[in-house]
C-alpha positions in Angstrom: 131.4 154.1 231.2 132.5 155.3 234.8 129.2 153.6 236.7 130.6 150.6 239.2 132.6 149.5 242.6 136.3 151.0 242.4 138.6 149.5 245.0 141.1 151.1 247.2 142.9 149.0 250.0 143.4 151.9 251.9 140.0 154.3 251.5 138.0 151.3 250.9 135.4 151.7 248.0 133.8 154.2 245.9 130.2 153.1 244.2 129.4 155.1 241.2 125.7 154.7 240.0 123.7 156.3 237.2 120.1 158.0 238.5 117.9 159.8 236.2 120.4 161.9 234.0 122.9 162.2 236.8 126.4 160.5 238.1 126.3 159.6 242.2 129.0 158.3 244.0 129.1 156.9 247.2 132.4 155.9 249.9 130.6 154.1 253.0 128.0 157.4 254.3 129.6 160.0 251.9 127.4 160.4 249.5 126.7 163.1 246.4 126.8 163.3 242.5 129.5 164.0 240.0 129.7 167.3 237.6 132.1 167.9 235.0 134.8 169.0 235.2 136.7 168.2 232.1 134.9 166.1 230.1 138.4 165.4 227.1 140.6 164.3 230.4 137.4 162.5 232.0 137.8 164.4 235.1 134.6 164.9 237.4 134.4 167.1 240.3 132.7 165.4 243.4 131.6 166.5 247.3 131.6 163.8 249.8 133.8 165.4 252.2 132.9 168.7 252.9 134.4 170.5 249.7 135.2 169.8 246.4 137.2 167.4 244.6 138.9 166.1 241.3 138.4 162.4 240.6 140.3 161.7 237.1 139.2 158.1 235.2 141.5 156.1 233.2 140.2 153.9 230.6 142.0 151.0 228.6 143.0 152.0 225.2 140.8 149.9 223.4 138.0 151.5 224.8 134.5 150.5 227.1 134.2 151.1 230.9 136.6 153.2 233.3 139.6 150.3 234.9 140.8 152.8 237.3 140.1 156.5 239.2 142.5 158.6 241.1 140.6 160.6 244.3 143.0 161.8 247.0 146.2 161.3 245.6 145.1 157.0 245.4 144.3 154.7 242.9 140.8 153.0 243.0 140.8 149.8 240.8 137.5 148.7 239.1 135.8 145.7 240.5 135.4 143.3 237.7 131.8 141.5 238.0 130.9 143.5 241.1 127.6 145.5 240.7 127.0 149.0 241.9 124.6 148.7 245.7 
């Protein structure tokens, strides 16, 4: 649902992975797992950069895997065929 590579032209990109029961995410050396934050507007609260944030996932209406997440006021579009490192 929200696991793989999300693209950003500017920030580069942001790897989400599933380990165990939890939700990491990683952006080059910043790394740390996801909690939520509000789970009916699919927003998780990350810290990669020394304090916490709001990443918001937007899904396609007919449903499956995240197409796009907002973190720092930029879009990050999902990497089709690209597989979490």
């Amino acid at each position: 649902m929200y696991e793989g590579t999300y693209s950003n032209a500017t920030l580069g990109e942001m790897v989400w992975t599933v380990s165990g029961d939890a939700l990491e995410v990683r952006m080059g050396v910043a790394a740390g797992r996801a909690e939520v934050l509000d789970a009916s507007a699919n927003k998780l609260r990350i810290e990669i950069a020394g304090g916490g944030e709001v990443v918001e996932f937007q899904f396609a209406a007919d449903g499956g895997a995240a197409t796009l997440l907002r973190y720092d006021g930029q879009s990050f579009v999902r990497r089709e065929g690209a597989r979490p490192r």
